[in-house]
C-alpha positions as CSV (number, residue, x, y, z in Angstrom):
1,X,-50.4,10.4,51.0
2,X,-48.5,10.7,54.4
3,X,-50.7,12.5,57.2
4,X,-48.8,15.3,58.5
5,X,-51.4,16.0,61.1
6,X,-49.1,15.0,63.9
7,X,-46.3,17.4,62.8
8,X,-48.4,20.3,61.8
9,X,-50.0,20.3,65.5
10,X,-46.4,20.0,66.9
11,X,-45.3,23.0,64.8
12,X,-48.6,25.0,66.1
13,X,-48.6,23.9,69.7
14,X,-49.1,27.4,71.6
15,X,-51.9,27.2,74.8
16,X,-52.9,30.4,73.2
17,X,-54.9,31.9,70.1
18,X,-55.2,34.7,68.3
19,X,-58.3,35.2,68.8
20,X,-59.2,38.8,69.9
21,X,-59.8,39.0,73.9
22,X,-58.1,35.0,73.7
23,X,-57.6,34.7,77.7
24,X,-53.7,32.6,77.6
25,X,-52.9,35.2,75.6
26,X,-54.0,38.3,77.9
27,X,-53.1,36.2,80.5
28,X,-49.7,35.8,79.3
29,X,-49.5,39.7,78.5
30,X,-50.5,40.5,81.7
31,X,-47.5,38.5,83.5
32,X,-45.4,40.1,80.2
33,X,-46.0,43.3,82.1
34,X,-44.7,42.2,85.4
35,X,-41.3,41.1,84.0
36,X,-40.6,43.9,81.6
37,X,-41.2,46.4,84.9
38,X,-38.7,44.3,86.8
39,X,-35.9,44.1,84.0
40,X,-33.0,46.6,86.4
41,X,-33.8,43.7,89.0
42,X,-33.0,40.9,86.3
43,X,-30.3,42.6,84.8
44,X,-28.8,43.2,88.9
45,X,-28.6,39.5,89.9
46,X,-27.8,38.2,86.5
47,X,-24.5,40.5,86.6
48,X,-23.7,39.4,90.2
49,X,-24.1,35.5,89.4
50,X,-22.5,35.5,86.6
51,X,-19.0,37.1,87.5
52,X,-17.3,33.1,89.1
53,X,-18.5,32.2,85.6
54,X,-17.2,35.0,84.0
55,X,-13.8,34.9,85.3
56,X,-13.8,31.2,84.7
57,X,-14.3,31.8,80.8
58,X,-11.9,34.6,80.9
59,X,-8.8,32.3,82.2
60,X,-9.6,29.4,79.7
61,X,-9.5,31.6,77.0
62,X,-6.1,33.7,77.9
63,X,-3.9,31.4,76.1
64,X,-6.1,31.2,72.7
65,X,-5.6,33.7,70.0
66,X,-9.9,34.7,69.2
67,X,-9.9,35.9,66.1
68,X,-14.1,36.3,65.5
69,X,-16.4,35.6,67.9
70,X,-20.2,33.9,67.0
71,X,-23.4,34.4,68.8
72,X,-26.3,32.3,67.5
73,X,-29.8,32.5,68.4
74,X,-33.2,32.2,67.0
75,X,-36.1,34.5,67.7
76,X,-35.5,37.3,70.4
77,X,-32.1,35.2,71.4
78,X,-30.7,36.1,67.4
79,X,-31.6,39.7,68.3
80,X,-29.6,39.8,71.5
81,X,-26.8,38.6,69.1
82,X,-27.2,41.7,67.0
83,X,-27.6,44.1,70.1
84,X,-23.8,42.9,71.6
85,X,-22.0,42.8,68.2
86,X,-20.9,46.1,68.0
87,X,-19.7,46.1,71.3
88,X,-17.8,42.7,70.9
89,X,-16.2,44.5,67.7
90,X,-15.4,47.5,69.4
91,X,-13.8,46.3,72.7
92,X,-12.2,43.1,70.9
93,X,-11.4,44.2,67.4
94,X,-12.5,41.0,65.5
95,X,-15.4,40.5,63.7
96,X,-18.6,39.0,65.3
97,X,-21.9,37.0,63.6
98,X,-24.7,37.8,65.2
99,X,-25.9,34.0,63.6
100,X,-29.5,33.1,63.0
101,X,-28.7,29.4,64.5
102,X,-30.5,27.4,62.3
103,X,-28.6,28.7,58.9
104,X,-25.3,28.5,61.2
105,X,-26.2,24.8,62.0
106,X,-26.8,24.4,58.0
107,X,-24.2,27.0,56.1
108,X,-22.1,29.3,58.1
109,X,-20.3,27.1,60.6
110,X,-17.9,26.3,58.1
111,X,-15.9,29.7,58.8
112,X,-15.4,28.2,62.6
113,X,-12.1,27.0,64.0
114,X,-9.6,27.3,67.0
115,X,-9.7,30.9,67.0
116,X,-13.5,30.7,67.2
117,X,-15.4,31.7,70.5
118,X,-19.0,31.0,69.6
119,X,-22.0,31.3,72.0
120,X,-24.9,30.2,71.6
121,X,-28.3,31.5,73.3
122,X,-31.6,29.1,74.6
123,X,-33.8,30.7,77.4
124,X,-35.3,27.0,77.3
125,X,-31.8,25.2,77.4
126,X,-32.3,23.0,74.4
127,X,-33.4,24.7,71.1
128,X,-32.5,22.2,68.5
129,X,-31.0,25.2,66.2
130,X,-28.7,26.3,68.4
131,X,-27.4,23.1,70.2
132,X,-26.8,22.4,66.3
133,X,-25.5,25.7,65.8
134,X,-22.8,25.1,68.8
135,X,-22.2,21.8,68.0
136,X,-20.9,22.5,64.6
137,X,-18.9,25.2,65.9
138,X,-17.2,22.6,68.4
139,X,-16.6,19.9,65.7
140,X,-14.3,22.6,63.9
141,X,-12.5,23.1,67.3
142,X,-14.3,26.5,68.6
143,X,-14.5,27.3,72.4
144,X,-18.1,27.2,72.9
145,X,-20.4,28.7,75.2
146,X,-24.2,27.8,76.2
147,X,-26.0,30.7,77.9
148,X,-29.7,30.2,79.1
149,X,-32.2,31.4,81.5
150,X,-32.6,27.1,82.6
151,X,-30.5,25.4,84.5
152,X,-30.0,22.9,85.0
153,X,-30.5,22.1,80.9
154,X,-28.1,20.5,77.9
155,X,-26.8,23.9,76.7
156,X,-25.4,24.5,80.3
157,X,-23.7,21.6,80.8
158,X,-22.8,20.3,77.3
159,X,-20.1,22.5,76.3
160,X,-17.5,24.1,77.2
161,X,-18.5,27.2,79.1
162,X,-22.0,28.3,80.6
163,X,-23.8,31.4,81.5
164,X,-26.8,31.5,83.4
165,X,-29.4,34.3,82.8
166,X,-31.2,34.9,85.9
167,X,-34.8,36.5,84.2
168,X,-38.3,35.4,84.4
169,X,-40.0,34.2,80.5
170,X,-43.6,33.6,82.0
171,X,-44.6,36.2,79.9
172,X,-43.2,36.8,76.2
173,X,-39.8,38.1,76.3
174,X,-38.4,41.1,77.8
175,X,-35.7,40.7,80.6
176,X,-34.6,37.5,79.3
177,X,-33.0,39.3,76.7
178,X,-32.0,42.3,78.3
179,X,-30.5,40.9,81.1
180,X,-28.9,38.1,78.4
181,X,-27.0,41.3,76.6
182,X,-26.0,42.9,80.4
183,X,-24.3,39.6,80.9
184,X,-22.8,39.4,77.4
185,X,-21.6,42.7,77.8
186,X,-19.3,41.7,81.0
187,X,-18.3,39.0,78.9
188,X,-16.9,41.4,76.4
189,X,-15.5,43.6,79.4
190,X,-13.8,40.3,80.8
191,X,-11.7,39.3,77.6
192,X,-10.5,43.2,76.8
193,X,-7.9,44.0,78.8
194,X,-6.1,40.7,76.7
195,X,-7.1,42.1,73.5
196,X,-8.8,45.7,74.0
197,X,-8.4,47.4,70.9
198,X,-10.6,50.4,72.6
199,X,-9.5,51.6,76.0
200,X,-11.5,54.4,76.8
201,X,-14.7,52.6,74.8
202,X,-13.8,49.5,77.9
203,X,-13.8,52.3,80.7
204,X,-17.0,53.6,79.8
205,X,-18.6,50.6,79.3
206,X,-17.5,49.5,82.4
207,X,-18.9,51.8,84.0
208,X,-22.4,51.8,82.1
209,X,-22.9,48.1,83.0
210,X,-22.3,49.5,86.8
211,X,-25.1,51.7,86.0
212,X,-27.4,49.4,84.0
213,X,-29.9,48.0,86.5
214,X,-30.5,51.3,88.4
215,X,-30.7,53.4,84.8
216,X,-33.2,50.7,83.9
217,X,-35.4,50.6,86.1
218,X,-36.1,54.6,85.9
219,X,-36.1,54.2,82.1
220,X,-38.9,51.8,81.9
221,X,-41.0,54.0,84.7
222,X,-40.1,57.0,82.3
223,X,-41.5,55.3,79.1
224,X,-44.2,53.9,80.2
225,X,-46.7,56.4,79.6
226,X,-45.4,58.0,76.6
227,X,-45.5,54.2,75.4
228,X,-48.7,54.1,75.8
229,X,-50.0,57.3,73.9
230,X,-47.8,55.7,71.3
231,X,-49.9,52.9,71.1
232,X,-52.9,54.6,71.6
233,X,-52.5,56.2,67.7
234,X,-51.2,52.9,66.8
235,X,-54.3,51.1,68.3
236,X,-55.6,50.0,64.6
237,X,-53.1,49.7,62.8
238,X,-53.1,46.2,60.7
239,X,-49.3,46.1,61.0
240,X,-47.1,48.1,62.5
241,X,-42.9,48.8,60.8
242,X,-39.9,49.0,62.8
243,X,-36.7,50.6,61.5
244,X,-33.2,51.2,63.1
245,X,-29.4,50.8,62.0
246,X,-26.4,48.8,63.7
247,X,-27.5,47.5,67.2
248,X,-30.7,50.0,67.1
249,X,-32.0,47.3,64.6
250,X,-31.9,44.5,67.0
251,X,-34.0,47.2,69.5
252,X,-36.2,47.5,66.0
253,X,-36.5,43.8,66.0
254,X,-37.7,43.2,69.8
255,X,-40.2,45.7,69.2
256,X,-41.7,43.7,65.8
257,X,-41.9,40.3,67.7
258,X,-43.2,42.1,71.2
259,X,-46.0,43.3,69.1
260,X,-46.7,39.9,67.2
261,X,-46.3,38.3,70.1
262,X,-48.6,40.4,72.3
263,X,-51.4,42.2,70.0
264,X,-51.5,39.7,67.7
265,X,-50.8,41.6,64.3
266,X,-48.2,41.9,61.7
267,X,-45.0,43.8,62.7
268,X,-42.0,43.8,60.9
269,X,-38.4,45.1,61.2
270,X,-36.2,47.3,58.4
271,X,-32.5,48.4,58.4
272,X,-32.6,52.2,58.1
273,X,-31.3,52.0,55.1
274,X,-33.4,49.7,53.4
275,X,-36.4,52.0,54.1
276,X,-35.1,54.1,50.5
277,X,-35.1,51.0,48.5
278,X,-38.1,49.5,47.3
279,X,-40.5,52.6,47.5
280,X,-40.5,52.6,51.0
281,X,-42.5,53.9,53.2
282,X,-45.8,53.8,52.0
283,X,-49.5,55.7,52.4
284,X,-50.8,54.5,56.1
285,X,-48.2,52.7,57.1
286,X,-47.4,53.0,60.7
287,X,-43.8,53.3,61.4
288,X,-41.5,53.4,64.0
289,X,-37.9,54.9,63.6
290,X,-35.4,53.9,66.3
291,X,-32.6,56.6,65.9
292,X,-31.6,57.2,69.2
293,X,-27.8,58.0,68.0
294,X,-26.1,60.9,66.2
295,X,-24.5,58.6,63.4
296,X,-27.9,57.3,62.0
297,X,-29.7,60.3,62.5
298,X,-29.6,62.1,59.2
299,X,-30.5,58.9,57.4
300,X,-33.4,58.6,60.4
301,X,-34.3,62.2,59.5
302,X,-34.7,61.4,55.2
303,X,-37.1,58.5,56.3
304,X,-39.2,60.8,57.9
305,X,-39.1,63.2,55.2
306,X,-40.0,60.5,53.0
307,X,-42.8,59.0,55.3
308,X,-44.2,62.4,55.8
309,X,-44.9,62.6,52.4
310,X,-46.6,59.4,51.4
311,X,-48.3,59.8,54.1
312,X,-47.2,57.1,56.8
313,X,-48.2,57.9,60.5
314,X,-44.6,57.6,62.3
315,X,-43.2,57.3,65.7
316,X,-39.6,58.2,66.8
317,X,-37.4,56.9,69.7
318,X,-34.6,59.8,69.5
319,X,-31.6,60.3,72.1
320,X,-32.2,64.0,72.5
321,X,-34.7,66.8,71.5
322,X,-34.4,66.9,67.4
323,X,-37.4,69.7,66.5
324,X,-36.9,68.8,62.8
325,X,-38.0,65.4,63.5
326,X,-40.5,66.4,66.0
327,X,-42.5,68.1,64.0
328,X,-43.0,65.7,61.3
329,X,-43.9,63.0,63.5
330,X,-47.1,62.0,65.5
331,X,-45.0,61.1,68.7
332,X,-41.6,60.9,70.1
333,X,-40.3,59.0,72.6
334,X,-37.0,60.6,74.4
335,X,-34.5,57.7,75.5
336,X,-32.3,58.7,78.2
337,X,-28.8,57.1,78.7
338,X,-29.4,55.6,74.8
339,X,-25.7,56.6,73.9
340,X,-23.0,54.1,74.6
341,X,-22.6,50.7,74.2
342,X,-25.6,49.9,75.4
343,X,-28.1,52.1,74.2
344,X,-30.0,49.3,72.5
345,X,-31.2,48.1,75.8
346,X,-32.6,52.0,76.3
347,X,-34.0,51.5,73.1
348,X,-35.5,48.1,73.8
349,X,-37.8,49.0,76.5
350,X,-40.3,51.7,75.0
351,X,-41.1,49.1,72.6
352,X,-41.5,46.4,74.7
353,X,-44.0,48.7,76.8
354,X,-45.9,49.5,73.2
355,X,-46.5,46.0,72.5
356,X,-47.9,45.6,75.9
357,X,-50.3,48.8,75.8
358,X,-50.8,48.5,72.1
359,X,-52.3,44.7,73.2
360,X,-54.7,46.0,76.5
361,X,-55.5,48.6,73.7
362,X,-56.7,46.5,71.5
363,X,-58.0,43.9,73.9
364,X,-60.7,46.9,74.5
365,X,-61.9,47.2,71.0
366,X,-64.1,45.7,69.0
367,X,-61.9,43.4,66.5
368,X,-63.2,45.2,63.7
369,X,-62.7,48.5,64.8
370,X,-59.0,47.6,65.6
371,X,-59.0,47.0,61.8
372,X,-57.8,43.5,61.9
């Protein structure tokens, strides 16, 4: 019989546990909470070192015709893929994958071609899924991108374009992704005036990506406390459900890894809809409903009906007073400037800030008080 001792401590390496008051892990919480205050600074000198290679990507790409555009990722660098596709769809008119890299590597390269821009995310510089991912998409002739908060490192310099993301990842991450979609998001704004199909949706985004790292940096000072009184009725909870729709999912999905990352315990992420298939809710489930948006919000507003009466304890992130959902949750969290295009980084940062109090929270407990 082979001993697969070797590879099972390669799959596991982590310096920390999770062990209750495990100090890596507070450690790294603690310098989690430095960089997720500091994401409008990230997001600022990401933007401004990133417009030479902006422009650069921009020319090359004048005289092809893009007809869908890939962004593959694993982990938090998938969900940044979700967060921008919208916004790629809207201000290009084509489709766009937000890939999982690893089943792009395997499976869904095969739709790539000429008319292919695919990017592919690595904070590290050299996830095997994604290199895969974006050398599959190059083989079938796609103009590929390698964006990564390392440089120098192979996804910058082995294909054809690079963007750097200028974020710390000390901690677990938070402004490497937010900053990742800012820069993402000038991408989008470079390539539309060749093939805007939404003029006005271009203007305003232009002019919310102006606005981004001031607006962020109030935000997260805004939602840090009510983050935390969140967290505070959260603070046993065995696992803890996330639920949005469109890119308010991939703001549903930071929040589920922050909080495995951080607290440790089970967290898992929903599409609105499928929150009315497969009886869910359920009795004492602790749920948070990311409906920041008018167009998800009566869908938001029948899982809370629902949750209400099984019985789950909820939380809602809404764009602006809603007293019908109010009052049939324990807390709300009001997200200022979560309209637009990018709202789901407005959306992101509450839930970053849960994880992290939810964690110290915890870290203050007895383990089996915090019911894990």
């Amino acid at each position: 019989m082979t001993d697969h001792a070797a590879r099972l401590a390669a799959l596991r390496a982590e310096p920390s546990t999770d062990a209750p008051r495990d100090a890596a892990r507070l450690a790294r919480v603690e310098r989690t909470r430095g960089e997720m205050m500091a994401q409008g600074e990230a997001i600022a000198a990401t933007l401004q070192a990133g417009r030479d290679a902006i422009g650069g990507i921009a020319e090359r790409l004048a005289g092809r015709d893009i007809t869908h555009v890939v962004i593959a990722g694993c982990g938090d660098s998938w969900f940044v893929g979700m967060a921008v596709k919208h916004l790629f769809e809207t201000l290009l008119g084509v489709p766009c994958l937000a890939a999982q890299a690893f089943d792009y590597a395997l499976y869904d390269h095969v739709a790539a071609g000429p008319g292919t821009l695919a990017i592919g995310l690595s904070a590290g510089g050299n996830t095997p899924a994604v290199m895969n991912a974006l050398n599959r998409a190059r083989e079938r002739g796609a103009f590929t991108v390698g964006v990564s908060n390392t440089a120098p490192s192979p996804i910058m310099a082995g294909f054809d374009a690079a963007l750097q993301v200028h974020a710390l990842r000390r901690g677990w991450p938070t402004q490497s992704s937010t900053a990742a979609i800012a820069i993402l998001a000038q991408l989008a704004l470079s390539l539309a005036p060749r093939v805007c199909a939404n003029a006005a949706a271009r203007e305003s985004l232009a002019q919310d990506v102006a606005a981004l790292p001031a607006r962020v940096t109030e935000a997260v000072a805004l939602n840090d406390a009510p983050a935390r009184a969140m967290a505070a009725t959260f603070a046993s909870a065995g696992s803890v459900l996330f639920t949005g729709a469109g890119p308010f999912f991939a703001a549903a999905c930071f929040g589920a890894a922050k909080i495995r990352e951080l607290c440790p315990v089970h967290a898992f992420a929903l599409p609105l809809e499928e929150m009315h298939h497969y009886r869910l809710p359920k009795q004492g489930d602790h749920l948070v409903i990311v409906s920041p948006d008018a167009v998800s919000r009566e869908r938001a507003f029948d899982t809370v009906l629902v949750g209400e009466a099984v019985g789950a304890s909820m939380a809602a992130l809404l764009g602006r007073p809603d007293a019908e959902i109010a009052g049939r949750v324990r807390h709300v969290v009001q997200v200022p400037h979560a309209t637009g295009l990018l709202g789901v980084i407005f959306a992101s940062l509450p839930l970053h800030l849960l994880a992290y109090h939810l964690a110290t929270i915890r870290a203050g407990l007895s383990w089996d008080s915090a019911g894990a």
